[in-house]
C-alpha positions in Angstrom: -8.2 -22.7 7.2 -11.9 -23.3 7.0 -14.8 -20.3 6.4 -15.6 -20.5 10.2 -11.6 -18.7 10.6 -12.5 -16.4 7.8 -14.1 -13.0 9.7 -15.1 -12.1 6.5 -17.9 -15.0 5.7 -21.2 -15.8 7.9 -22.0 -19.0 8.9 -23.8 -20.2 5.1 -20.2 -19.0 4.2 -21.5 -15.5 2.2 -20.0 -12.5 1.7 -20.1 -9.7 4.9 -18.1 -6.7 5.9 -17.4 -7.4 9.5 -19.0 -5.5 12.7 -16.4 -3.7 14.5 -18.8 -1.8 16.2 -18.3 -3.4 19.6 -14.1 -2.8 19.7 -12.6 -0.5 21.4 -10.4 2.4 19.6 -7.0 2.0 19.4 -3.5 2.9 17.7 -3.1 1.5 14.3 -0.3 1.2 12.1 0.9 0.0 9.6 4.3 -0.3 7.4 3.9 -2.0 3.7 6.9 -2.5 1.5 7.6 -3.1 -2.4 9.3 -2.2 -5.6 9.4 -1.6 -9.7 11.7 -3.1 -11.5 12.6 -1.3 -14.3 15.9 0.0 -17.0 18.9 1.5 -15.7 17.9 4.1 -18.7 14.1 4.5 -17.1 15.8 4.5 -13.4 18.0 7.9 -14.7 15.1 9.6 -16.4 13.4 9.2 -13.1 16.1 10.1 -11.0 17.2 13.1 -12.9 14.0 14.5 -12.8 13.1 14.2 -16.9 9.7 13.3 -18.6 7.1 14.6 -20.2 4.6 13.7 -17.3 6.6 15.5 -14.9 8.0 14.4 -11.6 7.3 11.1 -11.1 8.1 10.1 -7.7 6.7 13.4 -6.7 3.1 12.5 -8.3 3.4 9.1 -7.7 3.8 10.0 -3.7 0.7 12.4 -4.0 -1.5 9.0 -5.7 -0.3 6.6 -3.1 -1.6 9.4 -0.1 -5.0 9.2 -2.5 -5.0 5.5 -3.2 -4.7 5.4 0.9 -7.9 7.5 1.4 -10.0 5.5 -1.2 -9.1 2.3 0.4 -12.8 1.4 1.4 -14.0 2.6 -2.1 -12.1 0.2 -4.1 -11.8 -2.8 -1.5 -15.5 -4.0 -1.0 -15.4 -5.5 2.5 -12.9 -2.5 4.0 -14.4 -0.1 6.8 -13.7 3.7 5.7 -11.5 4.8 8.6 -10.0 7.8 9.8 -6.6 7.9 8.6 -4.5 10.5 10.8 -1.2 10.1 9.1 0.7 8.6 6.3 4.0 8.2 5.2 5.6 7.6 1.5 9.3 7.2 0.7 10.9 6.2 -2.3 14.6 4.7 -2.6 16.4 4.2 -6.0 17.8 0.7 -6.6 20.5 0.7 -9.0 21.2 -2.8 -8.7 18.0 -3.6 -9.5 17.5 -1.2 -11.2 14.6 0.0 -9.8 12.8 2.0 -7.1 11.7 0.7 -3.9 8.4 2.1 -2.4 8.1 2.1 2.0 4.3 2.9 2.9 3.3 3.9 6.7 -0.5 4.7 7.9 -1.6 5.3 11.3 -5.0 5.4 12.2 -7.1 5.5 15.7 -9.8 3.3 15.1 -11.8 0.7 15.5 -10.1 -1.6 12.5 -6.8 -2.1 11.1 -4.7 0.1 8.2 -3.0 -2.8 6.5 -5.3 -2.4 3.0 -4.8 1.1 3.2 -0.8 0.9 3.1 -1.1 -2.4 0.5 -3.2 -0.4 -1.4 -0.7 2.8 -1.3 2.2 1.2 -2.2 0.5 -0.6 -5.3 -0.8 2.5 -6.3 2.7 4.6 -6.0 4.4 2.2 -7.7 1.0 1.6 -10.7 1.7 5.6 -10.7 5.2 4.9 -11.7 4.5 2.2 -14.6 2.4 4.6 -15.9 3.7 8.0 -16.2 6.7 5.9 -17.5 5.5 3.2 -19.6 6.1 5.5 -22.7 9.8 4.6 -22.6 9.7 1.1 -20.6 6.8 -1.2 -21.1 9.6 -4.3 -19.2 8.7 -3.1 -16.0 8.0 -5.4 -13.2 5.7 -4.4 -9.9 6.5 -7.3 -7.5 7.2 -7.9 -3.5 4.1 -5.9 -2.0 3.6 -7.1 0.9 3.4 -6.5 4.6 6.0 -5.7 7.1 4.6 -4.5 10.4 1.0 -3.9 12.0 0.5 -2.8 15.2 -2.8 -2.0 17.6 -5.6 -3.9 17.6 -6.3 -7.0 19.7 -3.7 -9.1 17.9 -1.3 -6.3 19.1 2.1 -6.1 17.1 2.6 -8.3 14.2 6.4 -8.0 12.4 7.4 -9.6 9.4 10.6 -12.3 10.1 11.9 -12.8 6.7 
């Protein structure tokens, strides 16, 4: 791929946040995927609801929503977009052990949501580290990454893994 491919570089090949003034609105979505790898002893304590922070997954859900809406402050080249819904699940791993983290946004806009769901997930899942680092510094944040997008001009895009 050359910087002519990247929409994010001019022609001298410098730094721009792209013009999307000129596209139409349309549905945006977006469904990000990853996980925490962690001690079946950290994996309880979560589960049963036990630790001095409070609820994890609870907190960690609320800082994903947040690290969703701040997208465009800590990405420089991201639009700020109006973000009209966004989803946050958490499934325990046992096997793992460890807790996997499913991120949805949806958006009508001018501009996709995949940073805002990359950047949810990584911030649920930082959430996690941290309110439970005390008793488990081994943890492991891996597999972000993307699984669907849809809207746009390059309409519906579906991982195939």
């Amino acid at each position: 791929m050359n910087a002519k491919q990247l929409s994010h570089l001019d022609d001298q090949g410098n730094a721009k946040m792209v013009d999307v003034g000129d596209k139409p609105d349309t549905q945006r979505e977006a469904i990000v995927q990853g996980r925490i790898r962690m001690s079946p002893e950290t994996l309880d304590m979560i589960q049963s609801g036990y630790s001095k922070k409070g609820d994890v997954l609870t907190v960690a859900k609320v800082a994903a929503i947040q690290g969703a809406k701040k997208t465009s402050d800590l990405i420089p080249m991201c639009h700020p977009i109006p973000i009209v819904g966004i989803d946050v699940e958490f499934k325990s791993d046992e096997k793992l052990p460890g807790i996997h983290i499913q991120i949805k946004v949806r958006s009508t806009g001018k501009t996709g949501v995949e940073m805002e769901a990359l950047t949810a997930a990584s911030i649920g899942l930082l959430t996690i580290y941290d309110m439970t680092k005390a008793v488990d510094k081994s943890m492991v944040i891996e597999q972000i990454y993307l699984l669907k997008k849809s809207g746009g001009k390059s309409g519906t895009w579906v991982r195939s893994e």
